[in-house]
C-alpha positions in Angstrom: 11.9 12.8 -4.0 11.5 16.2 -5.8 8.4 17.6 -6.5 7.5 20.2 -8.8 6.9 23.8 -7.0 4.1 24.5 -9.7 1.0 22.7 -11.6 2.7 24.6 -14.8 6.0 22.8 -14.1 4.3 19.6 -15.0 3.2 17.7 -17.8 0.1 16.0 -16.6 -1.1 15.4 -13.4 -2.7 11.9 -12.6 -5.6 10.5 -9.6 -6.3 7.3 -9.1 -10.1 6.9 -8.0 -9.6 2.9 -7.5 -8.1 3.1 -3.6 -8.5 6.3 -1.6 -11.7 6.9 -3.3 -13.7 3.8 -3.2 -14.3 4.0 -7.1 -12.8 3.0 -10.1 -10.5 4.8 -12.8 -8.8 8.0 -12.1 -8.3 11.4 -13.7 -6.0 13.2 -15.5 -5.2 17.1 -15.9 -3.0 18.8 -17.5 -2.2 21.4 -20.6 -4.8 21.8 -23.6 -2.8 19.9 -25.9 -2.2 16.9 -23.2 -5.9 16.6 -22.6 -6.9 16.7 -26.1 -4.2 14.1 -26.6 -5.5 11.8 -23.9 -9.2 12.5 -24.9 -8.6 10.8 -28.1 -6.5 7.8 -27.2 -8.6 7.3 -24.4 -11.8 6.4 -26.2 -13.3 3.3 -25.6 -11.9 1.8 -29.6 -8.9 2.6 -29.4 -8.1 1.9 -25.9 -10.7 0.8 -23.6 -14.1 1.2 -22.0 -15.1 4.4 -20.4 -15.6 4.4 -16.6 -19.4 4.1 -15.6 -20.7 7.5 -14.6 -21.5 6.2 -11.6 -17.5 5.3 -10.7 -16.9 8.7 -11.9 -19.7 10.4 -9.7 -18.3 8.8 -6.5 -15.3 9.6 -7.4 -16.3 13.5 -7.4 -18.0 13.2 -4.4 -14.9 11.9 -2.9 -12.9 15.0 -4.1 -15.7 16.9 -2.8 -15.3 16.1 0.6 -11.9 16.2 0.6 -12.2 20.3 0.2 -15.1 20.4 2.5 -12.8 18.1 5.2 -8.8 18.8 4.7 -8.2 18.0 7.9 -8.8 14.3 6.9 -5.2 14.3 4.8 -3.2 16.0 8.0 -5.1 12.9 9.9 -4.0 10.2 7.1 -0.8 11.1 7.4 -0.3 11.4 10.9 -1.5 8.2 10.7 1.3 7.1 8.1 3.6 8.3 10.2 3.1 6.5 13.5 2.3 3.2 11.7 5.8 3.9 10.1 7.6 4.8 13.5 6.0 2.1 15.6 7.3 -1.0 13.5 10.9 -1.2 14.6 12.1 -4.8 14.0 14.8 -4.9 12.5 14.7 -7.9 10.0 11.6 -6.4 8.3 11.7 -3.0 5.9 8.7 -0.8 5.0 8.8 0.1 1.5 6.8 2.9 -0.3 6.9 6.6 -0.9 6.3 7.7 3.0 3.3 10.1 2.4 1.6 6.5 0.9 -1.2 5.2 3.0 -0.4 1.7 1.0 3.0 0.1 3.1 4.3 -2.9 1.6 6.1 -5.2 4.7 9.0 -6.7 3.6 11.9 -8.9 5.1 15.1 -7.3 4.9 16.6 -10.4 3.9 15.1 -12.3 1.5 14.9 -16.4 1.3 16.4 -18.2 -1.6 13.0 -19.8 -2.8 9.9 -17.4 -3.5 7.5 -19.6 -1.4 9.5 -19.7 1.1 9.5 -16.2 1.9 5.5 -16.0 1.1 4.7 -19.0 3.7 6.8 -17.1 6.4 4.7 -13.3 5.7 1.6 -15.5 5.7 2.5 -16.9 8.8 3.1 -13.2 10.7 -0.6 -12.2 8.9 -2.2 -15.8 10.5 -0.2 -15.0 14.0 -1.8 -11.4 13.7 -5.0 -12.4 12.8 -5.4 -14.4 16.0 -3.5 -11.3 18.1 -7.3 -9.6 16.6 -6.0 -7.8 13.6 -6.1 -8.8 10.3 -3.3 -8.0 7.2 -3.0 -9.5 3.9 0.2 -10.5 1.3 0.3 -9.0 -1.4 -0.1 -11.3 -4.1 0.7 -11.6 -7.4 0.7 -14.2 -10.3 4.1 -14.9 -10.7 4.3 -15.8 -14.6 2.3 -12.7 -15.8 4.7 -10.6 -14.4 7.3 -9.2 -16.0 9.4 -8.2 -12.9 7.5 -9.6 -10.2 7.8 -7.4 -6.8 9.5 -9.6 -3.5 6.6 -10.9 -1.4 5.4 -8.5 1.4 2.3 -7.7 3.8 0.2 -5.0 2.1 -0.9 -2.1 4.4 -3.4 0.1 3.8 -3.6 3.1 6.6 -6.6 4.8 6.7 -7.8 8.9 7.8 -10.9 6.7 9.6 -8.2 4.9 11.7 -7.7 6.1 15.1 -4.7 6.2 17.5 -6.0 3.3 19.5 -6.5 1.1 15.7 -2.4 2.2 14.9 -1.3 1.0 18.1 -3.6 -1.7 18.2 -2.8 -3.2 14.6 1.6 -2.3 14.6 1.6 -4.2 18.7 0.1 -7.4 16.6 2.1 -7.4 13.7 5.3 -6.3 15.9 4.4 -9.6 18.4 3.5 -11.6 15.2 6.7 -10.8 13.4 9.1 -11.5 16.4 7.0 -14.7 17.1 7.4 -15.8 13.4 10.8 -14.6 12.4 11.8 -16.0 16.0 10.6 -19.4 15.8 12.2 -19.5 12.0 15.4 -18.6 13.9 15.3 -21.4 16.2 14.6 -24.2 13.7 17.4 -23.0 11.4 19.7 -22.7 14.5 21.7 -26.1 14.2 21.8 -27.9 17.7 25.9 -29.2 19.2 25.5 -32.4 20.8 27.3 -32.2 24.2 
């Protein structure tokens, strides 16, 4: 992925204050004319509401500490990182942009029938949650979509996690996935009669 060298080189630049920063809504900056643009198309009648003030304050603080605490971004994605390295099964893919703390679990190949494929990710998040660790599917309602994403296991790797929380969390869902994916081997395996 390229990205552009300067803020100049760039139309608008967009922050989403729902995730990282535990608040709604996001920002937007860019040129005069962009701004002005978005400023009116984003009012409340022609679009929708306008995030609470309080969303909006959190969201500051957020960026706030950020610049008083950079080392928490070189912490997130260290922690990115060896989440990433540490899965290594090979029937299961890790989609995303790889600087994203949100990983999306997928199997490499999928199952003919949608449900399928969710009963066996919701299986490795049960066998994880009783290894101590708990996941989630992603989930999504199927008819609204308009190109509904594969099922997967949504991630979310944090700057509070430690090293012990990475290895603690990929060992589960490494033991759940070859205990799942395993098991679905072995019933699909048809037995000879001797």
């Amino acid at each position: 992925m390229a990205y552009a060298r300067q803020t100049k080189d760039v139309d608008a630049i967009t922050a989403c204050f729902a995730n990282a920063f535990a608040a709604a809504g996001g920002l937007c900056a860019g040129p005069t004319a962009v701004v002005d643009h978005q400023r009116l198309s984003g009012q409340g009648y022609c679009y929708s509401a306008s995030m609470p003030a309080l969303l909006a304050a959190a969201g500051l603080e957020s960026l706030h500490m950020l610049e008083q605490h950079p080392e928490w971004v070189h912490t997130l994605r260290k922690n990115i990182a060896d989440f990433r390295a540490r899965i290594t099964d090979p029937r299961v893919v890790l989609e995303g942009d790889e600087l994203s703390p949100i990983i999306h679990l997928r199997l490499r190949d999928h199952l003919k029938v949608r449900d399928d494929e969710e009963m066996l990710l919701q299986d490795i998040v049960s066998a994880a949650y009783n290894d101590g660790v708990l996941f989630t599917r992603a989930k999504y309602v199927v008819k609204e979509e308009l190109h509904c994403p594969p099922p997967s296991i949504r991630i979310a790797i944090s700057a509070g996690h430690t090293q012990a929380d990475i290895a603690k969390a990929t060992d589960a869902l490494e033991r759940a996935i070859k205990s799942v994916l395993d098991a679905r081997r072995a019933s699909d395996t048809p037995r000879r009669s001797h």
